[in-house]
C-alpha positions, 0 to 999 in steps of 0.5 A: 698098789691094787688092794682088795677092797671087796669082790670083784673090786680093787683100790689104789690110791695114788698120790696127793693133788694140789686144788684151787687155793692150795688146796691138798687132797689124796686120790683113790681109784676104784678098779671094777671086774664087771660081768663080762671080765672087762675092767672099769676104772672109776676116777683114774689116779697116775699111772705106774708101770706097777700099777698099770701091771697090777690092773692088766694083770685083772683084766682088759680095761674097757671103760675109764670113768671121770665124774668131774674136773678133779677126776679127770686129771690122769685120764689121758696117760691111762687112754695112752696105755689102754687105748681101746677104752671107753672114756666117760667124763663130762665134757 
């Protein structure tokens, strides 16, 4: 679930992720409360109906934010639920 990590700033982790070669590593989302109230979701991990609470509950989403290919994996289900967020990713 959504820890407080500092003002304004929340995190998730969700679970661990299986890489080129076998390679084994956690995921961690960061949830940010920008200025205007809308929320940011930096490197999305799966998506709960729990957890997709916890972050409606903070706010609207307005923006998604995958910075790689290993980032991006649960964009797609957190776009379903929130539709009217930006994504941000490579291409």
């Amino acid at each position: 679930m959504l820890t407080a990590f500092a003002r304004e700033l929340w995190i998730a982790d969700g679970p661990c992720l299986t890489g080129a070669a076998g390679f084994v590593f956690p995921t961690r989302m960061a949830v940010i409360r920008l200025d205007s109230g809308a929320l940011a979701l930096w490197s999305p991990v799966a998506l709960t109906p729990a957890l997709a609470g916890a972050v409606s509950a903070l706010g609207p989403v307005a923006h998604l934010v995958a910075l790689n290919h290993l980032h991006h994996t649960h964009t797609g289900d957190w776009q379903a639920a929130f539709p009217a967020a930006r994504l941000h990713a490579p291409r």
